[in-house]
N, C-alpha and C positions, 0 to 999 in steps of 0.2 A: 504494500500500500504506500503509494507515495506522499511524502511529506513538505511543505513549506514554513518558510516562517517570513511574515509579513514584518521588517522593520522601518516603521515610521511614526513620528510622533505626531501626527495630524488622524485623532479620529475618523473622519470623516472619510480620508482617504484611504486609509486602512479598511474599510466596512465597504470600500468600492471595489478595495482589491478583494476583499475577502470573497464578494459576492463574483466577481471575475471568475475565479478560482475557483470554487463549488460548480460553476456551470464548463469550466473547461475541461476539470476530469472529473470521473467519478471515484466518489470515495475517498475523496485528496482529504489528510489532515492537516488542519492550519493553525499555525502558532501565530502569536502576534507580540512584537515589544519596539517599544518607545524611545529606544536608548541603546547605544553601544555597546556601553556597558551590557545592559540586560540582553540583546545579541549574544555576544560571546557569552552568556553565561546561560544561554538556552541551550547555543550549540556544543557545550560541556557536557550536561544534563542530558542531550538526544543527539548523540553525534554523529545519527545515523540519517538524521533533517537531509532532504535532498535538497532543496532549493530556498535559498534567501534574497528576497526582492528588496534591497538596501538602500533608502534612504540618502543621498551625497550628504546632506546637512542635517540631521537629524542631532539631539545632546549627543557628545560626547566625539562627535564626528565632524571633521569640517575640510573634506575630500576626497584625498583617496585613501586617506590613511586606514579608515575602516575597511574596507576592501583588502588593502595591504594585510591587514591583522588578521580577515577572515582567510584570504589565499596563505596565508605562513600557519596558521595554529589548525586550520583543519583545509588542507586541499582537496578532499574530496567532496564540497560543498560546492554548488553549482552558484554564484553571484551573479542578480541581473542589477544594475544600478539603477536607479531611479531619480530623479532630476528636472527641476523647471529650466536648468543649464543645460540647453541643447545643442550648442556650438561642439559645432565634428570635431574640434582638436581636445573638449574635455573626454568627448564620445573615443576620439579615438587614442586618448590618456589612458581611460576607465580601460577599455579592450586590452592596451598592452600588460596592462597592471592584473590581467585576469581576467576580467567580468567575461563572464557569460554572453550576455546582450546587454541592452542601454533602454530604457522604457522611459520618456519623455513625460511628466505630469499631465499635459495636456492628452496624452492621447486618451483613445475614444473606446468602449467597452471589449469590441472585436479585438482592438489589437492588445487591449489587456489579453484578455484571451488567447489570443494567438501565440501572444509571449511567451506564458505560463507551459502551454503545448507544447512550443518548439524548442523550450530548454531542457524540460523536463523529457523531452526526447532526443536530449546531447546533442543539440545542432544550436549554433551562433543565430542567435535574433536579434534585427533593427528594425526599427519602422521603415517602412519604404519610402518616408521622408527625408530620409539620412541618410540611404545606404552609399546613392554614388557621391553626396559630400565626404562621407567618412572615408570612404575609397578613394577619395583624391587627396586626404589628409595625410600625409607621410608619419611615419613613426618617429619620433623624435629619439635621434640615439643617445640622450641625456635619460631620457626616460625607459628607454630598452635597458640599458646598465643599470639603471636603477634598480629595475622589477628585479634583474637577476640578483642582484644584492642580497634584495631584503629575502626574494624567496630560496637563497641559501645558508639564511637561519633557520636554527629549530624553531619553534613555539615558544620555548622557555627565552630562546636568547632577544628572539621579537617581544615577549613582554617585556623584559629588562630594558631592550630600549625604549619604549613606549612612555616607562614610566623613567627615564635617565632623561627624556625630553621632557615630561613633564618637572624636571626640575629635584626628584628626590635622590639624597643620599645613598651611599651603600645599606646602611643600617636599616633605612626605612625599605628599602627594597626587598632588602632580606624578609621583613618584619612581613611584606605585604605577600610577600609570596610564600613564606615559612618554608625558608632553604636558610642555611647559613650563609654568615657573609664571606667564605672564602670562594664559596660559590657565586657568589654573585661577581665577586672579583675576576672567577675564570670566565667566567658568561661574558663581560665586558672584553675579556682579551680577546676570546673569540669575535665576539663584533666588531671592535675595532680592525681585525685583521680582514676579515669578510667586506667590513664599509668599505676599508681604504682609509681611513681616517685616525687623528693622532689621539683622540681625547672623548670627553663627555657632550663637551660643545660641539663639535662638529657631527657628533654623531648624533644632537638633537636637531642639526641643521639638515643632517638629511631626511630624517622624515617628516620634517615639515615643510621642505620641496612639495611633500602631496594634498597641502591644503590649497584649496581651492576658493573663489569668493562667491557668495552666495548670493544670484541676481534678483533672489523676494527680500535682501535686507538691501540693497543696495538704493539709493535716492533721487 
């Protein structure tokens, strides 16, 4: 029986995707959370979820970073992004870094649908409003080396950066993860050597290369 998990913190749209999803396959179980956090902490708990429809800006999220974290700590999760940011070079950011497919806010219930179908049947979906934009967007080889980067951390060493960008100590790290801290010390050696990079700082500068600006706060 396949499974999804709806991440976005707008009711309203989550209750459009949900009903998407009930009409596209039958029998589909649907999860639903509000937050990044509560994301990775569903796909803990059910690591067996096939498909998560992700939010770019939802809490905790502000690009690709969530994307980043869900291809590193569980890659067998299919991610489609979801976005009022439809410019092909985020479209075709999201794609390098992972995603599944790219599902625009605006679209319309069929191509909910449609999405839903053609992931959960292992095949790449765009809207056919995008496809030959995105197909003329070139790959950015800053962001090709990037994806590779981060996806040859383990899980463990992507959290450690995650929260080394957020700014906390060894101590607190340890504390949060409940590992010792000589462990956490080796986690960083490894990262740094994986980034390319000499420190804490530069290794918070790389993943936040994958925030993105959000054009419903924008004036």
């Amino acid at each position: 029986m396949p499974s999804l998990l709806i991440a976005d913190d707008h009711p309203l749209f989550r209750a459009a995707l949900r009903g998407a999803a009930a009409d596209a396959v039958a029998d589909l179980q649907v999860r639903e959370a509000d937050s990044l956090e509560s994301v990775l902490a569903a796909l803990e708990r059910e690591p067996d979820i096939d498909l998560v429809l992700l939010d770019l800006h939802m809490p905790g999220n502000h690009g690709l970073a969530g994307l980043a974290a869900i291809r590193a700590q569980h890659p067998g999760v299919a991610v489609v992004v979801v976005s009022a940011n439809d410019d092909p070079r985020v479209v075709r950011r999201a794609l390098d870094h992972g995603a599944a497919g790219f599902l625009p806010k605006s679209s319309g219930f069929e191509e909910l649908r449609d999405a839903i179908r053609t992931v959960l049947a292992c095949e790449q979906w765009l809207p056919a409003t995008l496809r030959s934009s995105v197909a003329r967007s070139q790959s950015s080889a800053q962001d090709a080396d990037l994806a590779a980067r981060l996806a040859s951390l383990s899980p463990q060493q992507f959290r450690v950066l995650v929260l080394v960008a957020e700014g906390l100590l060894n101590k607190q790290i340890a504390d949060r993860l409940d590992v010792q801290e000589r462990t956490v010390k080796a986690h960083l050696t490894a990262i740094f050597d994986r980034l390319g990079v000499r420190n804490r700082t530069q290794a918070g500068v790389v993943l936040r290369e994958l925030e993105l600006s959000d054009p419903a706060r924008q004036i």
